[in-house]
C-alpha positions as CSV (number, residue, x, y, z in Angstrom):
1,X,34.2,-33.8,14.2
2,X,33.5,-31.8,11.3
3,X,34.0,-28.2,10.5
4,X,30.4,-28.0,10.6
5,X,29.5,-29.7,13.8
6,X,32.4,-28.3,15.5
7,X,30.8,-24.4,14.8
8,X,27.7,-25.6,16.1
9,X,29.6,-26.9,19.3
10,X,31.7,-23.4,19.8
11,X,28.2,-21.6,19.1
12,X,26.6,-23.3,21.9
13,X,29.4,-22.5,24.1
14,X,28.7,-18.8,23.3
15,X,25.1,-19.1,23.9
16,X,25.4,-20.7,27.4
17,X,27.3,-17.6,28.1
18,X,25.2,-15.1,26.5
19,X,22.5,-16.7,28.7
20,X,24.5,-16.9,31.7
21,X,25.4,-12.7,30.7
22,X,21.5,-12.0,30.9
23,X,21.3,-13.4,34.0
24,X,21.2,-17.6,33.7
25,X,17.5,-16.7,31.1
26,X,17.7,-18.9,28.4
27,X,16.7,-17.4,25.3
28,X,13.3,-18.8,23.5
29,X,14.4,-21.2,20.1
30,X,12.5,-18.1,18.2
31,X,14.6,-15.6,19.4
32,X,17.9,-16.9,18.0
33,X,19.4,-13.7,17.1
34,X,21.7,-12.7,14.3
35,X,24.9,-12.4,16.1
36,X,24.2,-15.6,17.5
37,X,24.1,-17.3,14.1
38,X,26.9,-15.2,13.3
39,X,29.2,-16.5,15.6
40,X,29.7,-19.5,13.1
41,X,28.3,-18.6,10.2
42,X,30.1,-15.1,10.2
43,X,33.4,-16.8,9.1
44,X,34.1,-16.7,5.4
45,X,35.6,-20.7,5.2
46,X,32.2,-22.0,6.9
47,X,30.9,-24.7,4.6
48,X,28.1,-27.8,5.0
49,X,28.9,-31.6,4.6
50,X,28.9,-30.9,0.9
51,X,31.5,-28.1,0.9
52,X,29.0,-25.3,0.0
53,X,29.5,-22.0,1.9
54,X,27.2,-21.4,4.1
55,X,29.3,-18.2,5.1
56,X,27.2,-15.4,5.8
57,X,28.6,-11.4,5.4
58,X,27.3,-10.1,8.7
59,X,28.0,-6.5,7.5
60,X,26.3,-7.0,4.2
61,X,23.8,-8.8,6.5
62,X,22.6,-5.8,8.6
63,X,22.6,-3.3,5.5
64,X,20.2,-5.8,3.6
65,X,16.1,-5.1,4.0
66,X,16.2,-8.5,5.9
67,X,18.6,-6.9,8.2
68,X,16.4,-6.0,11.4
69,X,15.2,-10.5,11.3
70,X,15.9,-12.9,13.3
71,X,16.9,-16.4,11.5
72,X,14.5,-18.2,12.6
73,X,12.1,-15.6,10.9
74,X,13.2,-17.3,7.7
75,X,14.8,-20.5,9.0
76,X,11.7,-21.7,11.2
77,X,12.8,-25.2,11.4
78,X,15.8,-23.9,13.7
79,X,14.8,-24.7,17.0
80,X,18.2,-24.7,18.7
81,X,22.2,-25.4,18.8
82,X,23.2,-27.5,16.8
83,X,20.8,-27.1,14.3
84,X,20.8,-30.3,11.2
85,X,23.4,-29.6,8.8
86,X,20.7,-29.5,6.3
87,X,18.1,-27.5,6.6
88,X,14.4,-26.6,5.3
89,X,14.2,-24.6,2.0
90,X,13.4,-20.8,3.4
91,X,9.3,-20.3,2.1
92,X,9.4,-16.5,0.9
93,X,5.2,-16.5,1.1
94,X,5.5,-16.8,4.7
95,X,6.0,-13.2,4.4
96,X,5.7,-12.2,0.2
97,X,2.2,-13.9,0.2
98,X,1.0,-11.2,-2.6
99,X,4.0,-12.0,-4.7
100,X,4.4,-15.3,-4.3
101,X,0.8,-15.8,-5.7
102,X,1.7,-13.5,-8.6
103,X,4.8,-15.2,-9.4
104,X,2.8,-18.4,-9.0
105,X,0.5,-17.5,-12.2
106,X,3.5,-15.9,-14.1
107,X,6.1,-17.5,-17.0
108,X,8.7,-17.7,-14.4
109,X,6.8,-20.3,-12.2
110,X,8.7,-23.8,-13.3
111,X,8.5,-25.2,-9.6
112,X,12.4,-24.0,-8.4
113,X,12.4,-23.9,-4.7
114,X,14.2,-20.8,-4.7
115,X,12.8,-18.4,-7.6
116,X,13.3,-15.5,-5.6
117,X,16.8,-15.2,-5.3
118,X,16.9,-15.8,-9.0
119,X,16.3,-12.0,-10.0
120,X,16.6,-10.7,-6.1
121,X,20.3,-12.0,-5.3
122,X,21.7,-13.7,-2.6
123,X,19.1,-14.4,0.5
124,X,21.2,-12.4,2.7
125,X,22.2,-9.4,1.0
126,X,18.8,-8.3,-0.4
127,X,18.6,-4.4,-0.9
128,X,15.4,-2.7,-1.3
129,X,14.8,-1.9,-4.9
130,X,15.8,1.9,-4.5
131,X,18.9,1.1,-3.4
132,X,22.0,1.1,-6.3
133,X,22.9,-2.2,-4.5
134,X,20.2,-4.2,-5.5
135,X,19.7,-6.2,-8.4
136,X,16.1,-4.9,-9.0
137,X,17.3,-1.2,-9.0
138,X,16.2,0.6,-12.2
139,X,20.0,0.6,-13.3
140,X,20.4,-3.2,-12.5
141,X,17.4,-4.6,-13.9
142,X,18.2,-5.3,-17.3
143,X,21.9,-7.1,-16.5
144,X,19.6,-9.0,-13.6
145,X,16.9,-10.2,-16.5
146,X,20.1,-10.6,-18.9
147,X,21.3,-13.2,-17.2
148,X,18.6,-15.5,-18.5
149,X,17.4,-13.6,-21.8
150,X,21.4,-13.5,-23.3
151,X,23.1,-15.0,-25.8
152,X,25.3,-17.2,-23.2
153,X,22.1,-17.1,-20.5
154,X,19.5,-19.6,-20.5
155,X,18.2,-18.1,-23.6
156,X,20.2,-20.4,-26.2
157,X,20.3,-23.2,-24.1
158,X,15.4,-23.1,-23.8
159,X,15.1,-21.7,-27.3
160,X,14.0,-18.0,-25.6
161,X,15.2,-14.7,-27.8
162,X,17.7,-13.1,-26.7
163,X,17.1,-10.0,-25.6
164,X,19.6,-8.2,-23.5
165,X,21.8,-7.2,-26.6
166,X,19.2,-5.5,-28.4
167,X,17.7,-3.9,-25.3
168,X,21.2,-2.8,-24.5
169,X,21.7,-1.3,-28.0
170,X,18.4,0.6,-27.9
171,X,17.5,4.1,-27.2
172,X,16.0,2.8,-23.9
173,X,19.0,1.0,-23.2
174,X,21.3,3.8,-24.2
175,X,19.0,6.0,-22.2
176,X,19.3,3.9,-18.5
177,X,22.9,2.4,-19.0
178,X,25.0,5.3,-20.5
179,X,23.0,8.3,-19.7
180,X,21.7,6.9,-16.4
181,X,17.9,7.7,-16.7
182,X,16.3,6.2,-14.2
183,X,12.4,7.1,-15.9
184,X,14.1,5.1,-18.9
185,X,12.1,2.0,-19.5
186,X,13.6,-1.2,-18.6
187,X,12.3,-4.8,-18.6
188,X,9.9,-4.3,-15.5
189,X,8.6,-1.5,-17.3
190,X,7.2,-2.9,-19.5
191,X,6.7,-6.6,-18.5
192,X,5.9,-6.5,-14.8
193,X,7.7,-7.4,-11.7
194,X,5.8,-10.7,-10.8
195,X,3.2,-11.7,-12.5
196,X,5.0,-11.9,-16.1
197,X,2.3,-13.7,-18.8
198,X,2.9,-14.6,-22.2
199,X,2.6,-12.2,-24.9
200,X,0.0,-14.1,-26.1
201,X,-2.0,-13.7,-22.6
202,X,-4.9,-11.0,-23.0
203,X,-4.1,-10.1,-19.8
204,X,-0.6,-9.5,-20.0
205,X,0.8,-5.8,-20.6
206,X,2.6,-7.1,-23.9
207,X,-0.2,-8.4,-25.5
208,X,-1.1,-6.4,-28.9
209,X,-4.1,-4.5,-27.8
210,X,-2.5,-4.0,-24.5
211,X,0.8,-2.4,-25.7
212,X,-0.5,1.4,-26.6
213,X,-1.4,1.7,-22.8
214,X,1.6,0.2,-21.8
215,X,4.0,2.6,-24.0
216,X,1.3,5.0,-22.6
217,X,2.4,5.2,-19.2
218,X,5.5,7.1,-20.3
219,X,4.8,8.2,-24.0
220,X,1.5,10.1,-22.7
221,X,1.3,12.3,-25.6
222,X,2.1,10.3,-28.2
223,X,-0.9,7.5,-27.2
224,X,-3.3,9.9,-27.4
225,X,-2.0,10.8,-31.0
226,X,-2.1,6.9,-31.5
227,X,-5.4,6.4,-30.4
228,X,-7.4,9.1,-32.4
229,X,-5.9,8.1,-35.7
230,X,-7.2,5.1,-37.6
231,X,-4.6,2.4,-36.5
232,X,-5.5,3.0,-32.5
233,X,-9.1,2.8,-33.8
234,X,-9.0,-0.2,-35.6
235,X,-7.4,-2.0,-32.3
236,X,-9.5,-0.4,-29.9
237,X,-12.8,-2.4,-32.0
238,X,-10.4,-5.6,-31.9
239,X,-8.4,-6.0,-35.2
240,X,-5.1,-7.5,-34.2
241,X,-4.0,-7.0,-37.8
242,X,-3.6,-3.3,-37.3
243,X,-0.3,-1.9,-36.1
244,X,0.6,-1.1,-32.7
245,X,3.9,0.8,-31.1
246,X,5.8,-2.5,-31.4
247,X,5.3,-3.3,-35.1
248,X,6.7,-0.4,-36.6
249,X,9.5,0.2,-33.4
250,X,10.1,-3.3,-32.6
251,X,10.0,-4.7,-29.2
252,X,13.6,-3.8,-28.0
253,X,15.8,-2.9,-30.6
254,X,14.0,0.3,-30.5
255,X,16.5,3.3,-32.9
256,X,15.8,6.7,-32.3
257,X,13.3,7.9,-35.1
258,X,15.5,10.8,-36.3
259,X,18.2,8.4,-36.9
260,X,19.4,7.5,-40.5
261,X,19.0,3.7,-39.9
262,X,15.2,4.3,-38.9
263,X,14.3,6.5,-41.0
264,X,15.8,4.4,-44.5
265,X,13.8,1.5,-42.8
266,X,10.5,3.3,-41.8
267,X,9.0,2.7,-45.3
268,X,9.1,-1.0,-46.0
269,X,8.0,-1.2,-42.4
270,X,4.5,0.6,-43.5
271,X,5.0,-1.5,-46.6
272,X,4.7,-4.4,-45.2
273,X,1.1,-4.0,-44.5
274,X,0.4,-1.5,-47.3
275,X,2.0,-3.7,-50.0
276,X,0.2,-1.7,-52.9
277,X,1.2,1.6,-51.7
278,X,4.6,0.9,-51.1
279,X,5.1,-0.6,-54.5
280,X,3.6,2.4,-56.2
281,X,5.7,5.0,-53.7
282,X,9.1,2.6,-55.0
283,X,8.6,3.7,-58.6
284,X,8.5,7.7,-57.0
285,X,11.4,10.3,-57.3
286,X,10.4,10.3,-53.6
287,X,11.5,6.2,-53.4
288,X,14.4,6.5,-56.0
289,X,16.4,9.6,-54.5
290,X,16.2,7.4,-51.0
291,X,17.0,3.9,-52.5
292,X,19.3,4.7,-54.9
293,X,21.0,7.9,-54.3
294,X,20.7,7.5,-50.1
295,X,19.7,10.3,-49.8
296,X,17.9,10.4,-45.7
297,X,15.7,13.5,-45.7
298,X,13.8,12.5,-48.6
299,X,10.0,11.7,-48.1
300,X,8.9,8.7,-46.3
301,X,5.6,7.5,-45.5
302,X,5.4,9.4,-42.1
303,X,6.4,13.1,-43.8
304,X,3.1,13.0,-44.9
305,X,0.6,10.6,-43.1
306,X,2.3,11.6,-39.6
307,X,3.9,8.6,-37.8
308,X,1.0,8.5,-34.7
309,X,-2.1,10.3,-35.5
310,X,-2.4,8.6,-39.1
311,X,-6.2,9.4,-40.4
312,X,-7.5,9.0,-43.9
313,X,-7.7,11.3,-46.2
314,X,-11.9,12.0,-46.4
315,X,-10.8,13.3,-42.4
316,X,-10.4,17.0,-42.8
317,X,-7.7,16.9,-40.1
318,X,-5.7,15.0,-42.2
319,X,-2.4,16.3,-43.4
320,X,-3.4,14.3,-46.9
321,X,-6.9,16.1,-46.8
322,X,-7.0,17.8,-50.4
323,X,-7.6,20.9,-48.1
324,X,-4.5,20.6,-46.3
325,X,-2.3,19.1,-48.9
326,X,0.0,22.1,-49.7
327,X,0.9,23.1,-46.4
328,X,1.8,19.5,-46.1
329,X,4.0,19.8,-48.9
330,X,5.3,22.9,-47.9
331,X,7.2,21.0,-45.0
332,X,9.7,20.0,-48.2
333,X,8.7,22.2,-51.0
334,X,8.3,26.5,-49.8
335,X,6.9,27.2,-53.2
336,X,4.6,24.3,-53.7
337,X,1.1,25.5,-54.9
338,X,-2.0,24.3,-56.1
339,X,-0.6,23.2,-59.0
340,X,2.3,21.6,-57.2
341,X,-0.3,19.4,-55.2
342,X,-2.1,17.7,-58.4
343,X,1.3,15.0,-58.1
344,X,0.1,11.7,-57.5
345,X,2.5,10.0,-55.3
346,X,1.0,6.4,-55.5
347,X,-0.5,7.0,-59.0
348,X,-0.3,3.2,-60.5
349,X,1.7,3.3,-63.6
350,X,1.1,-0.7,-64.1
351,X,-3.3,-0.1,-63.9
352,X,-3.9,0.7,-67.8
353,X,-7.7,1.5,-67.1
354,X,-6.9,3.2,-63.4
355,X,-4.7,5.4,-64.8
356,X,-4.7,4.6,-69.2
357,X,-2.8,8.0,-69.6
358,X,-0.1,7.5,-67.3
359,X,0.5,3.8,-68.4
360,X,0.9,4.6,-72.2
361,X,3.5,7.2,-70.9
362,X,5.7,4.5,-68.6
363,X,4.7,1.8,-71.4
364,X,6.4,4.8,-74.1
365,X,9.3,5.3,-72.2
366,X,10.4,1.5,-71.0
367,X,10.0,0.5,-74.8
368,X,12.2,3.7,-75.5
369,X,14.6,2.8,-73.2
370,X,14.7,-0.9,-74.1
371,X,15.5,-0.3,-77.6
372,X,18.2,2.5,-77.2
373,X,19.9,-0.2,-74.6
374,X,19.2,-3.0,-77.6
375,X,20.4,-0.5,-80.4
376,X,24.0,0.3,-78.4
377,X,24.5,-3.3,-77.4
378,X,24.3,-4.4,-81.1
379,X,26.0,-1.4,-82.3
380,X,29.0,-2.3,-79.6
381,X,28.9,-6.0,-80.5
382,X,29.4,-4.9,-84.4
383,X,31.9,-2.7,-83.4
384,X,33.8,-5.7,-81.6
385,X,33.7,-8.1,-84.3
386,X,34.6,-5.3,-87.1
387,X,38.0,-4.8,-84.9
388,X,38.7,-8.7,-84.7
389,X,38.1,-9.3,-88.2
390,X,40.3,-5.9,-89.3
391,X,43.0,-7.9,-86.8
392,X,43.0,-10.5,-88.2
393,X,43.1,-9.3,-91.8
394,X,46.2,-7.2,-91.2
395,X,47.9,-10.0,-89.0
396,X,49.2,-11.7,-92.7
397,X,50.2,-8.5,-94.3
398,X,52.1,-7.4,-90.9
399,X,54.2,-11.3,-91.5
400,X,55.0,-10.5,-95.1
401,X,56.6,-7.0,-94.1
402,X,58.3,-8.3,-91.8
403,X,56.7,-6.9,-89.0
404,X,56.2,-3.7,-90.3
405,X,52.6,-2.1,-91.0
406,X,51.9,-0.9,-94.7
């Protein structure tokens, strides 16, 4: 016999005498209680034909949300001692009907058996989601999804991107993992519990005109800002080619916006979509003092156009609105003036009939620059080739004195 079979025997002995204890009733197959089951599969070395445990933590058991079932709540097919060494998969819809049918329609639904205890744990030692136990606890959630969306998850080995480092990295990670905010987004925040669609699915909270709302629902403040300016407008009538929270922050890798790294990156972000503005802000003091020198605080795109609420500048409540455009400056510049305010930061220096006076001027200056460059070069070249020749000239009179200069 078995190790299997012969638990099933010693169970039934217990029963008989459990029944005989209540008084010779027999207990109905669906009221097989816990500590019933227990009595075999309570012991840590119980394993099936195949030698998988089948070893159940009683005391983990009765803490989990599934604690106050009876097995056959989940294992219906037992009907009594000894039960088949193999038994039917457990059906979570039988009771998760609303989930299942979510998870049914989501990305995750690849026909596994068992999709629950993917993200959920173990069957038997399922925690409600508010307890630090579980694996769907605000704190646990990204390691859960991480074990998938990871370098070393399933990530490398379906082609997904991997996700959990950059999340982890992030001001959001940061946020839940070192500094313990539960509010901090995580992965369900943003992404859903269940029913997970492709980004590419109008209905899913990821998909580009979705993604103000779904920021929303923590930055508040900020989506309004986003939605009266010209970028929330242009997605709001359905341009997909206007930017939303995600182009200019990324998905995951978010950085904090007053950090050095964001902020020496914000421009070329705008740029990438304002090509002709960001090639006329590179030639700048503005640009140069940033890009060359490194210098952080100097003026990106955002100093002046605002980050959120970005409106043009015919709108009067425009920071770039000629009406507003010292106190804008002022932010930098405490003495900046009318005056002050005539600088053209994107003036095209390259447009001769945009701008005829300011091209002569560059033009003035490059060919200025180009032949002082050309005039030292060939003035160091000279002075080379005077010093070899005097060399050499000297090198026979130096032989005939024996060594010894004139």
């Amino acid at each position: 016999m078995n190790q299997a079979a012969w638990k099933h025997a010693t169970s039934s002995i217990r029963g008989l005498a459990l029944a005989v204890g209540l008084g010779g009733v027999a207990l109905a197959p669906w009221a097989l209680r816990a500590q019933n089951c227990l009595a075999c599969h309570g012991d840590a070395s119980m394993t099936d034909s195949n030698g998988h445990s089948i070893a159940v933590d009683g005391k983990k058991f009765g803490g989990s949300i599934h604690g106050h079932l009876h097995c056959t709540n989940c294992h219906a097919d037992i009907k009594g001692y000894p039960h088949p060494d193999k038994m039917a998969p457990v059906d979570c819809k039988t009771c998760h009907a609303d989930e299942a049918s979510q998870l049914s329609a989501s990305v995750h639904s690849d026909g596994k058996e068992h999709p629950c205890t993917s993200c959920h744990g173990n069957a038997h030692e399922i925690y409600p989601k508010t307890d630090p136990r579980s694996a769907v606890y605000p704190l646990n959630v990204p390691k859960t999804c991480g074990q998938c969306h990871s370098n070393n998850g399933m990530a490398r080995k379906h082609g997904l991107p991997s996700i959990y480092p950059n999340y982890i990295d992030s001001i959001h990670g940061f946020a839940l993992t070192q500094e313990g905010l539960l509010v901090a987004a995580n992965c369900q925040s943003c992404h859903g519990s269940h029913h997970i669609l492709s980004r590419t699915d109008p209905q899913s909270p990821t998909y580009k005109t979705n993604i103000p709302a779904t920021c929303g629902k923590c930055h508040a403040k900020i989506e309004m800002e986003y939605n009266a300016g010209i970028h929330g407008q242009a997605i709001a009538k359905g341009n997909l080619k206007a930017p939303v929270c995600t182009d200019c922050h990324t998905a995951h890798a978010i950085l904090q916006p007053t950090e050095s790294q964001f902020r020496m990156q914000s421009t070329p972000i705008c740029g990438n979509c304002h090509k002709d503005k960001y090639s006329t802000y590179r030639d700048t003091f503005h640009s140069q003092l940033g890009s060359l020198g490194g210098y952080v605080e100097t003026a990106r795109c955002w100093d002046c156009h605002r980050a959120h609420d970005v409106r043009p500048a015919s709108d009067p409540a425009s920071p770039i609105n000629p009406a507003n455009l010292i106190a804008t400056c002022r932010q930098c510049h405490a003495d900046a003036n009318a005056s002050f305010v005539r600088y053209q930061p994107h003036a095209n220096a390259r447009d001769r009939k945009l701008n005829p006076g300011l091209y002569f001027v560059r033009l003035f200056m490059n060919l200025l620059l180009i032949s002082v460059l050309t005039f030292f070069l060939l003035h160091t070249i000279l002075w080379v080739v005077r010093s070899r020749l005097n060399q050499m000239n000297n090198s026979p009179r130096r032989a005939a004195n024996g060594g010894k200069h004139d």
